[in-house]
C-alpha positions as CSV (number, residue, x, y, z in Angstrom):
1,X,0.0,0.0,0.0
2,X,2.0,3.3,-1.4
3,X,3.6,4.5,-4.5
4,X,6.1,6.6,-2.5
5,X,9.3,6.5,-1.7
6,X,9.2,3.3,-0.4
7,X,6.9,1.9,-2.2
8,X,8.6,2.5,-5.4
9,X,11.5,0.7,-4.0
10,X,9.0,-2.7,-2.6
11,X,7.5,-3.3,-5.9
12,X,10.8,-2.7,-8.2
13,X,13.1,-5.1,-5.7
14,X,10.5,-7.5,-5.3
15,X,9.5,-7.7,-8.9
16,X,12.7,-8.5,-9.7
17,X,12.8,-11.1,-7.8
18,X,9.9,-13.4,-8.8
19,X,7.4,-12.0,-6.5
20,X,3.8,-11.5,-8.3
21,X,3.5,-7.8,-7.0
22,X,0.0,-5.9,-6.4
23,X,0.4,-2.1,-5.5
24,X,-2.9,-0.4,-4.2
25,X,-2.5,4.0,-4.6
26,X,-5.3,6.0,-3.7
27,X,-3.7,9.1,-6.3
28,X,-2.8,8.9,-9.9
29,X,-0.4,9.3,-12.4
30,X,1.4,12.7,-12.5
31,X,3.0,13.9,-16.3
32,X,5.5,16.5,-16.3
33,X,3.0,18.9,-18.1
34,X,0.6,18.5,-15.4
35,X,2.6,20.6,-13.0
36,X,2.8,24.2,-12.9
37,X,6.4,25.2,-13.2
38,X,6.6,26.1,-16.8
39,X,3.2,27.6,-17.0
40,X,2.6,31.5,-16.4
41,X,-0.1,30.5,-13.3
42,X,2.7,28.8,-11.4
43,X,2.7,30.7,-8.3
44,X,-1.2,30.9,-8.2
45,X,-1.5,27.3,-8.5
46,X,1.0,25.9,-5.7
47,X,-1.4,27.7,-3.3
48,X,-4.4,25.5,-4.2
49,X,-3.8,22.7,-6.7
50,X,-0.1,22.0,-5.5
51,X,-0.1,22.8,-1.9
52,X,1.7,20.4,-0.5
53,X,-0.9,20.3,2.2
54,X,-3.9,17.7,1.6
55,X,-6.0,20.2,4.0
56,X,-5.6,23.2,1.3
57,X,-5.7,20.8,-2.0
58,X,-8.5,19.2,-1.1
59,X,-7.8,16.4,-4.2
60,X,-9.9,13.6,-4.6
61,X,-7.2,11.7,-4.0
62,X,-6.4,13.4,-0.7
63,X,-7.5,12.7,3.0
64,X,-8.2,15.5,5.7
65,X,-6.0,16.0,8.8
66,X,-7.5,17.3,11.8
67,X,-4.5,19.7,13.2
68,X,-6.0,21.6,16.0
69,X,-3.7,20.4,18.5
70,X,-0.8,20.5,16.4
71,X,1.5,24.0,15.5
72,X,3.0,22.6,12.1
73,X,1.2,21.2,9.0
74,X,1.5,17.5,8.4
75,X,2.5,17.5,4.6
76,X,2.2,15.0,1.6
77,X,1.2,14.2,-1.6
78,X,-0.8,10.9,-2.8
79,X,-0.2,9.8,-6.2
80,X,2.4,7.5,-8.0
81,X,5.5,8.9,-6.6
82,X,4.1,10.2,-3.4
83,X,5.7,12.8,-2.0
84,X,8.8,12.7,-4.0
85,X,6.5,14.3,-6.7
86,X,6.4,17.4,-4.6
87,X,9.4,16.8,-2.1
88,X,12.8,19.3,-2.8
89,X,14.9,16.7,-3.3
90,X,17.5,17.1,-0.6
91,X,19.5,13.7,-1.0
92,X,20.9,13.6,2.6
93,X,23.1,10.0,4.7
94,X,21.8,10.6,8.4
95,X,25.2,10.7,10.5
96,X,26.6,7.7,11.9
97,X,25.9,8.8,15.6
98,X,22.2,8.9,14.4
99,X,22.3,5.5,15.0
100,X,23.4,5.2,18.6
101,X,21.6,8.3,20.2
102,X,20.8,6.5,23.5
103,X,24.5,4.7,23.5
104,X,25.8,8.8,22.7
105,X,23.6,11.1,24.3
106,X,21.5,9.4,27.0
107,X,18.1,9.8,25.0
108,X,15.9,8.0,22.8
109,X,17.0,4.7,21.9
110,X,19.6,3.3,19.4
111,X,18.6,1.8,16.1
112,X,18.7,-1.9,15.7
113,X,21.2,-1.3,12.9
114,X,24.2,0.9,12.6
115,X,25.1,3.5,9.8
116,X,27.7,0.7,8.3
117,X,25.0,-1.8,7.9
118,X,22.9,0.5,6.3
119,X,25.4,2.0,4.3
120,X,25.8,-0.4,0.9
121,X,22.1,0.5,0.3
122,X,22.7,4.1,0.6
123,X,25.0,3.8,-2.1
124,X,22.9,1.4,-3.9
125,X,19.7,3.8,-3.7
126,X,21.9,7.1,-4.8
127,X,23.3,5.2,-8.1
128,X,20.1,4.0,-8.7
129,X,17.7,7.3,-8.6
130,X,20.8,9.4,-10.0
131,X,21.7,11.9,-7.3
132,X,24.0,15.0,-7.7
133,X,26.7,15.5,-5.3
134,X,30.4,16.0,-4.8
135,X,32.2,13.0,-2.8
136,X,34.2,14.0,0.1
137,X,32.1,16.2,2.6
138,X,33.9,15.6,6.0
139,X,31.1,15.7,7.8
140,X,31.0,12.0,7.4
141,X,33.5,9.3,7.9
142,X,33.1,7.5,4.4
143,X,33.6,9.7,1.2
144,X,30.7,8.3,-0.3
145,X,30.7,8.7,-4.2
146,X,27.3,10.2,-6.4
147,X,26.4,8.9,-10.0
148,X,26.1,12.6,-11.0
149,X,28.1,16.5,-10.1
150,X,26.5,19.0,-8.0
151,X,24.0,21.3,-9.2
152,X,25.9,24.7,-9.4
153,X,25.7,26.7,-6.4
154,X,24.9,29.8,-8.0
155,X,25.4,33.7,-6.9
156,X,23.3,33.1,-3.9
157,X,25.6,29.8,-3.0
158,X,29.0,31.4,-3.6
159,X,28.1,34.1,-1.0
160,X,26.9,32.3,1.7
161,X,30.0,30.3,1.0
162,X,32.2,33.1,1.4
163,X,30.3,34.0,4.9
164,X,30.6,30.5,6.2
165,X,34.4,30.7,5.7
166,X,34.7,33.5,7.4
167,X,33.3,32.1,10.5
168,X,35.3,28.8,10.2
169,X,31.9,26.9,10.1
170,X,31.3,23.9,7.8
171,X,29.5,23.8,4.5
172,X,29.3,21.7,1.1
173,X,28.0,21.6,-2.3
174,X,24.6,19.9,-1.4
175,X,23.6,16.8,-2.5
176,X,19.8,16.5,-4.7
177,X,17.6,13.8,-6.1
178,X,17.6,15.9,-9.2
179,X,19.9,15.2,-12.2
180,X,22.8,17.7,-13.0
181,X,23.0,15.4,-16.3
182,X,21.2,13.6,-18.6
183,X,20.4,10.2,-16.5
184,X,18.7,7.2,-17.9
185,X,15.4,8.5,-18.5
186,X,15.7,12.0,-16.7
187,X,16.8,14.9,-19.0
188,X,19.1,17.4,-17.0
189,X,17.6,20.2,-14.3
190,X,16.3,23.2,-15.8
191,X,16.4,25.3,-13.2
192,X,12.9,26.3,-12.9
193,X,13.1,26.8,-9.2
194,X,9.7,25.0,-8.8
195,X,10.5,21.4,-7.5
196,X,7.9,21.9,-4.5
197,X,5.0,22.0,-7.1
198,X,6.5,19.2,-9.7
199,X,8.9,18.5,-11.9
200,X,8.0,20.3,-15.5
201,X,11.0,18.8,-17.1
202,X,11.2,15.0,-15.0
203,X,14.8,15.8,-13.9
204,X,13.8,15.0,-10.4
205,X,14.2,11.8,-8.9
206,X,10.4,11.0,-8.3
207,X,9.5,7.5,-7.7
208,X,7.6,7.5,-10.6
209,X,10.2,7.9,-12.4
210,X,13.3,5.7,-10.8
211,X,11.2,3.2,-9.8
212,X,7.5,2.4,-11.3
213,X,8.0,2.5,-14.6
214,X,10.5,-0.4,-14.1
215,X,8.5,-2.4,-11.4
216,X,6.0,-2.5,-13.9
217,X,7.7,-3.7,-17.0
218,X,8.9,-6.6,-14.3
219,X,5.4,-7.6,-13.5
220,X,4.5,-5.5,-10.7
221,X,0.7,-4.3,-11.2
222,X,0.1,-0.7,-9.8
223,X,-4.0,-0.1,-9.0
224,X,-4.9,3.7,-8.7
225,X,-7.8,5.3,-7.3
226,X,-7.4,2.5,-4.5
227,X,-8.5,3.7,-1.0
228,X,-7.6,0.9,1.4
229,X,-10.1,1.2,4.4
230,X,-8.6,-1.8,5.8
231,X,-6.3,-4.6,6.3
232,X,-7.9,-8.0,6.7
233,X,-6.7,-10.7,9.2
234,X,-8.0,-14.8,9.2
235,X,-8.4,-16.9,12.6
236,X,-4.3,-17.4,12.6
237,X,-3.8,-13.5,12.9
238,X,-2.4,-13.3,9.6
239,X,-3.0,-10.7,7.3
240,X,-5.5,-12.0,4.0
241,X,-5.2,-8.7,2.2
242,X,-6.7,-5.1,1.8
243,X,-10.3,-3.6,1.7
244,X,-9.8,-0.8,-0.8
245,X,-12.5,1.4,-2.3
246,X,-12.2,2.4,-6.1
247,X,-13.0,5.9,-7.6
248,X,-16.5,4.6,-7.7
249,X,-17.2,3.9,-4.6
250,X,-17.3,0.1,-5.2
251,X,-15.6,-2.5,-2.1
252,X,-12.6,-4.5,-2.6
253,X,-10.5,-7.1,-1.7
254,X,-7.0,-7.4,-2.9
255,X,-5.8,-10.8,-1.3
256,X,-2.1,-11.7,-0.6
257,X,0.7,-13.7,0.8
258,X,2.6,-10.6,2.6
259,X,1.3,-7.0,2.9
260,X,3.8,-4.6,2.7
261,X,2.6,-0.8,3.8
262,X,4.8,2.2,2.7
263,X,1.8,4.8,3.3
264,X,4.0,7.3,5.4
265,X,4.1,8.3,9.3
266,X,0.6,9.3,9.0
267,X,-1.3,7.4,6.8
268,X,0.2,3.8,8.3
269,X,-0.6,4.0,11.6
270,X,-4.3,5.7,10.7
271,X,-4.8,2.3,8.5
272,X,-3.3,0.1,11.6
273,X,-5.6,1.5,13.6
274,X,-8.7,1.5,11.5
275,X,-8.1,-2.3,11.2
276,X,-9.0,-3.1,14.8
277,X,-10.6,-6.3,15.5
278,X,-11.6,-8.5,17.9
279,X,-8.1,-10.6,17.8
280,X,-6.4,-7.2,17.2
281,X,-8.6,-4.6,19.5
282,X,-6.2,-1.8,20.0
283,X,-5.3,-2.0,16.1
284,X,-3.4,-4.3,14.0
285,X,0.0,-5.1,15.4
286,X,0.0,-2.7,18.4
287,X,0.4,-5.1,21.3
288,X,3.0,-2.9,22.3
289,X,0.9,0.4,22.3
290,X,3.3,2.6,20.4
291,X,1.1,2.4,16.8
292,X,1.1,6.2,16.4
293,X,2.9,7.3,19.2
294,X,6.0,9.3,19.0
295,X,5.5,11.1,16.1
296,X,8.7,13.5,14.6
297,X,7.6,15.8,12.3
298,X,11.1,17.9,11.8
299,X,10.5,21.4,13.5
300,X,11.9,23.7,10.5
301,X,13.0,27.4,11.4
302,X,13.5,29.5,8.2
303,X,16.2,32.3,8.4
304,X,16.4,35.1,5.6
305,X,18.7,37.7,4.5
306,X,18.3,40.5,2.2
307,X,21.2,41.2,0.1
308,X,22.5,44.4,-1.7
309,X,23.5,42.6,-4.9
310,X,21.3,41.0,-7.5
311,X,21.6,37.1,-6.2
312,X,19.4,35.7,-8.7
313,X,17.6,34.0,-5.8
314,X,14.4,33.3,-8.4
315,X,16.7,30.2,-10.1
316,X,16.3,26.8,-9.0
317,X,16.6,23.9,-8.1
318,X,14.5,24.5,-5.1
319,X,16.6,21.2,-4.0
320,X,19.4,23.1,-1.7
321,X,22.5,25.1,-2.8
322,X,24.7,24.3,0.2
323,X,23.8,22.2,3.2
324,X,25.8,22.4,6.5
325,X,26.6,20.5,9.8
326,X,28.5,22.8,11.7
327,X,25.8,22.4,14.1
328,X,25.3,18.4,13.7
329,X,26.7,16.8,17.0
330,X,25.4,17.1,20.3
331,X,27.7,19.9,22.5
332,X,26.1,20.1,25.8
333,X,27.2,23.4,26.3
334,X,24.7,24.4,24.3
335,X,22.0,23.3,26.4
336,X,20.3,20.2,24.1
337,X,21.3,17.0,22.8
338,X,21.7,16.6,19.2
339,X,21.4,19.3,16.3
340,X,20.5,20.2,12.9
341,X,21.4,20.2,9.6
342,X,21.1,23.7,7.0
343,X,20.2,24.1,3.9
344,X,20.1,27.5,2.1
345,X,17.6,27.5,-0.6
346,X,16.5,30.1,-3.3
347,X,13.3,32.1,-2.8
348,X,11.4,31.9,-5.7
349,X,9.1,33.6,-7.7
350,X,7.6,37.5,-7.3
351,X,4.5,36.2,-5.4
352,X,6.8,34.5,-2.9
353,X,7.6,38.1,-1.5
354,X,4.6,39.8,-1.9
355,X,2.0,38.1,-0.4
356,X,-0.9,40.2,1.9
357,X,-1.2,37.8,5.0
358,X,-4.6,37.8,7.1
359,X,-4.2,40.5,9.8
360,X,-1.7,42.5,8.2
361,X,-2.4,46.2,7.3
362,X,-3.1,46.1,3.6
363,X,-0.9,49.4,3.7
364,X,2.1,47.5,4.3
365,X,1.5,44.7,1.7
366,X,0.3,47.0,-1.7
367,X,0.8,50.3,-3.3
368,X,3.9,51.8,-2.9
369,X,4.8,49.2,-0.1
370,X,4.6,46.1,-2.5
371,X,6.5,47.9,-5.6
372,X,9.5,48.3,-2.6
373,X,9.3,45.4,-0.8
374,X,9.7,43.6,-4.7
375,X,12.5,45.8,-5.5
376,X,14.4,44.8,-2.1
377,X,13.8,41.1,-1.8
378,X,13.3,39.8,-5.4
379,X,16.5,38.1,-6.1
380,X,18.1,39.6,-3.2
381,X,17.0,37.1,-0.6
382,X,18.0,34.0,0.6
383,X,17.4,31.5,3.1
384,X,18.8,29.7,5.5
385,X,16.5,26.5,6.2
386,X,16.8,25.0,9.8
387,X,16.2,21.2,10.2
388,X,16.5,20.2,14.0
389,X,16.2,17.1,15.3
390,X,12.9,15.8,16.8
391,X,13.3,13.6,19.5
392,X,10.5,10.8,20.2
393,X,7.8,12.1,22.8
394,X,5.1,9.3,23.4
395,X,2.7,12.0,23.7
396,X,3.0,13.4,20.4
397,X,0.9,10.9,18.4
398,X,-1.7,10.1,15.4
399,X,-5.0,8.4,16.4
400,X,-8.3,8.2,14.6
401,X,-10.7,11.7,15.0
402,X,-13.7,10.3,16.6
403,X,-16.2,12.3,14.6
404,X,-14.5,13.5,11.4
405,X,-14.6,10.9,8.5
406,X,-13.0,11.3,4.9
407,X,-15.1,11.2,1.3
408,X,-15.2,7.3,1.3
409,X,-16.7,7.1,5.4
410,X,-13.4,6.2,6.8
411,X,-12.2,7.8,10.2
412,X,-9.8,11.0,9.8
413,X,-6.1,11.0,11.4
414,X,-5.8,13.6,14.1
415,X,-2.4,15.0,15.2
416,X,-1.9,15.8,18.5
417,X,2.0,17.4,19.0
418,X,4.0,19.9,20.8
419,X,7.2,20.7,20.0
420,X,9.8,19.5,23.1
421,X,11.3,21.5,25.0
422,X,15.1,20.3,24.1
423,X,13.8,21.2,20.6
424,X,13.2,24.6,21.0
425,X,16.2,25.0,22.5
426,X,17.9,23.5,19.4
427,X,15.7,26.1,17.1
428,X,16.7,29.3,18.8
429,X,20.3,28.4,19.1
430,X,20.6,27.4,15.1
431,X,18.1,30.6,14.4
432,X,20.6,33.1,16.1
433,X,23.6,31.6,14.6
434,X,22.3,31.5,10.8
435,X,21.0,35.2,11.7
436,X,25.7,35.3,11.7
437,X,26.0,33.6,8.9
438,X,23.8,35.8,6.7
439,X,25.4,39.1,8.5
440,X,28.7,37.3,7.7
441,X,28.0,36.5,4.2
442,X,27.1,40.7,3.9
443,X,23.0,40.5,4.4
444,X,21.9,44.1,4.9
445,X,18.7,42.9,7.2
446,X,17.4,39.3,8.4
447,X,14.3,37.9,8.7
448,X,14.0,34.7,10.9
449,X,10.7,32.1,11.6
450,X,11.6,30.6,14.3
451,X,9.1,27.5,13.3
452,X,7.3,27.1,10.1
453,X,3.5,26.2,10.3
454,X,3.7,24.7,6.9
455,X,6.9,22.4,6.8
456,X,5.6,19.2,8.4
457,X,6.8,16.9,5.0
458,X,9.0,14.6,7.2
459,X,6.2,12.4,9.3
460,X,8.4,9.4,11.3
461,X,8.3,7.4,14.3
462,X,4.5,5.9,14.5
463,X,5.5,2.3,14.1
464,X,8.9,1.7,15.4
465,X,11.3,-0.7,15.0
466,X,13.1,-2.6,17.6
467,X,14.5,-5.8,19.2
468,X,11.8,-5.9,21.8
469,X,8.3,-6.5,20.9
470,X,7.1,-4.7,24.1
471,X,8.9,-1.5,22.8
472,X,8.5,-1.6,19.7
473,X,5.9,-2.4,16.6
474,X,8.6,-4.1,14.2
475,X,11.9,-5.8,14.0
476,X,14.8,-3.9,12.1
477,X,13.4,-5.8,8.5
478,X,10.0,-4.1,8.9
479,X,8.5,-7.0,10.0
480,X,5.6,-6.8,12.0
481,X,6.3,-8.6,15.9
482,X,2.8,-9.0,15.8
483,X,1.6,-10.2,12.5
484,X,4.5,-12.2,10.6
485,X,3.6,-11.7,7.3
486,X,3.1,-7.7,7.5
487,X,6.0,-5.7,7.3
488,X,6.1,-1.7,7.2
489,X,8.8,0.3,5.6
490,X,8.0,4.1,5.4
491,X,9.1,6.7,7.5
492,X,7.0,5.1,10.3
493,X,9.3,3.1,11.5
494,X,12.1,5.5,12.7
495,X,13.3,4.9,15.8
496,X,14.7,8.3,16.1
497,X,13.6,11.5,13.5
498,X,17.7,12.3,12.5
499,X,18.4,16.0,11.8
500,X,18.5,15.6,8.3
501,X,15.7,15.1,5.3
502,X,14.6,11.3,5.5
503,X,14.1,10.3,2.1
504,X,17.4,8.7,1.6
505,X,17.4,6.8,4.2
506,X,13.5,5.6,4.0
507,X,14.6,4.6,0.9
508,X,17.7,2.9,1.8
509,X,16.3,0.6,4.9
510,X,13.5,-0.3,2.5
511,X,15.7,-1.8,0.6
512,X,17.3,-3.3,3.2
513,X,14.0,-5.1,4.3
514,X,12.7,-5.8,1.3
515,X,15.6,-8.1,-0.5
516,X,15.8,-9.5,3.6
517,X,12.3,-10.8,2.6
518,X,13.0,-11.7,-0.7
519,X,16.2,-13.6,0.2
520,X,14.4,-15.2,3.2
521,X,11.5,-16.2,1.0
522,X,11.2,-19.9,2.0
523,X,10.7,-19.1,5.5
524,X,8.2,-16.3,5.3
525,X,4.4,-17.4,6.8
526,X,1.8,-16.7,4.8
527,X,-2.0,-17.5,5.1
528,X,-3.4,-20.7,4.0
């Protein structure tokens, strides 16, 4: 269930492998042309029909969030390709001591795996989708090679450059799921500067495009317009297959052998729960209690700096310029455990920098202020992006709204997260030293967020894996403790969030599990 990330990367290694492959996605297809990049109406239409939130799109395809107890906006996309159609494509390795935060730093607990184990299918995964990056960042102990050069840094990436050197702090050319080159199918970036709303050209490294197209022409069988409602179990406790609901409304059952779900931090443990029964009351696979608990969403704090000289902050990728980890490592001195990694990003289009928002003085948004306010920031600003580390908080968690269903009758997710308090002492620490950074790169005035609403795209840690089936819903393959032939393989089953962008290494321990399954074949249970 899922055409994401992970998804992609179930069907295609499993097709390969002899497996007869079903694939149920509630979205569609996505062309190239169907996004708004290239089109004059771009701006307009990643408010509405691209907002990377469900709750503003409102697609057919999409599912409502209730986020009154929640300050940041879950974010996602369904549709072949998931999220990676409108993700930025920041290719990023978490850190080695990502791995062993409890063993390190006293808190959360450490993965069953380590960063070595994981690391052959990091490298496997960054051939594959044809990632852009420059080997050698010494952030990280392995020099780790990219099919593909960096993406130029541009103007905007040579001065922030030049202001990170002179405060002695770490950066690198950044490394983006977006080709720099021709690649297999993928024609070179344009530079559109509109990766958040879809790819007009294809040169990012959207599941649909790496993955799918090959599953299928190995046998895999991708059904859209496929709402599962729920997962079905017989008198064993094994799962029989899904319930789905077509575009008509009409029930289904998709039978099979193993169920594999790869419907991201949100959407899992809403269908776990929603398939509740009287062997499985609290939800499917959730002896241990944690289905939807300990939700990471990322807390993101923006940091912006007007510059004196034309930057030309309007060209893309959106994917980042520079990333650093100056910042990375826990220092205790700081007063938090753990840290974040930067990204400085370009700012887009006119609209981006002229928008009225509700409550503001119209004075101060149009006439005279707007034609200044263009003339100032419009390829003249830049932005550091802040991504801090979310540690797991049982209280932070997705369960099923008690009232609120979606268009098909099923039961709503609602979040209900804070942001911790060794977090927002990690924000305002990286805010005031990017606030340096810009002043030392030669910004005339800076304009932090300390936490964006709308920047919830990294949803992990609602089914987590572990050794121990009391603490934890399954092993480090994605298997299920509970249900042996189930195994999940999104973002859910994080043991800690990482302070960097997920997608890599969703991608790389799905891998992992799946060709464990595939290789362990013979031994698998499956139902009658």
């Amino acid at each position: 269930m899922g055409a994401g990330a992970s998804g992609g990367v179930a069907a295609l290694e499993l097709a390969t492998r002899g497996f007869r492959v079903v694939c149920l996605e509630q979205g569609d297809w996505a062309l190239p042309d169907d996004f708004p990049g290239g089109k004059p109406q771009w701006e307009l239409a990643r408010l509405k029909q691209w907002n990377p939130s469900p709750n503003m799109r409102g697609a057919a395809s999409d599912y409502p969030i209730d986020v009154t107890e929640s300050p940041i906006e879950p974010l996602m996309f369904n549709g072949v390709g998931g999220s990676t159609i409108l993700f930025s494509g920041h290719w990023v390795r978490a850190l080695p001591s990502d791995f062993r935060v409890r063993t390190l730093d006293g808190v959360a607990d450490d993965w069953p795996f380590t960063y070595e184990d994981l690391r052959p299918f990091y490298d496997e995964v960054t051939h594959h989708i044809g990632a852009s990056g420059l080997e050698g960042d010494p952030a990280y102990p392995d020099a780790h090679t990219f099919p593909l050069p960096p993406l130029p840094i541009g103007k905007y990436g040579l001065a922030a450059a030049k202001g990170m050197d002179k405060l002695g702090w770490h950066w690198w050319p950044a490394p983006n799921a977006i080709a720099s080159r021709k690649f297999k199918n993928r024609p070179a970036c344009l530079r559109y500067g509109a990766c958040e709303s879809g790819c007009p050209t294809g040169a990012k490294a959207s599941t649909d495009f790496t993955h799918w197209r090959e599953a299928i022409a190995a046998g895999a069988v991708l059904v859209t317009g496929a709402r599962v409602r729920r997962l079905a179990v017989d008198n064993r406790g094994l799962v029989t297959g899904a319930e789905y609901l077509d575009r008509d409304g009409a029930l289904h059952h998709q039978a099979a052998g193993v169920t594999v779900l790869a419907a991201n931090g949100i959407g899992t443990p809403r269908l776990l729960l929603n398939s509740a029964s009287a062997q499985f009351p609290d939800g499917l696979a959730n002896s241990s209690g944690l289905v939807g608990k300990r939700l990471m969403v990322h807390p993101y704090a923006s940091v912006y700096g007007t510059y004196e000289e034309e930057l030309e902050t309007w060209l893309g990728p959106t994917g980042q310029a520079l990333q650093s980890m100056q910042f990375y490592e826990t220092d205790t001195d700081r007063g938090f455990v753990r840290g974040a990694k930067w990204n400085l990003m370009p700012t887009g289009g006119p609209l981006t920098h002229t928008l009225w928002e509700p409550g503001q003085d119209w004075r101060e948004a149009f006439g005279p202020a707007f034609h200044r306010r263009l003339r100032s920031t419009f390829g003249r600003y830049t932005e550091w992006g802040i991504t801090t580390e979310d540690l797991p908080e049982e209280h932070n968690e997705v369960v099923l709204d008690p009232a609120a269903t979606d268009s098909d009758g099923i039961p709503v997710p609602k979040i209900r997260y804070t942001i911790g308090e060794n977090t927002e002492r990690m924000l305002k620490f990286h805010v005031d030293r990017a606030i340096e950074a810009h002043l030392a790169a030669g910004a005339t005035a800076v304009h932090p967020i300390p936490v964006v609403r709308d920047s919830g795209w990294h949803l992990l840690g609602t089914a987590r894996m572990g050794t121990d089936p009391a603490t934890s819903v399954v092993d480090e393959y994605g298997r299920a403790h509970d249900v042996p032939n189930l195994f999940i393989i999104d973002g859910s089953v994080f043991v800690t969030s990482t302070g960097v962008n997920p997608t890599a290494t969703i991608m790389a321990v799905a891998l992992r599990a799946m060709r464990h399954l595939a290789d362990n074949r013979h031994d698998q249970t499956t139902p009658r």
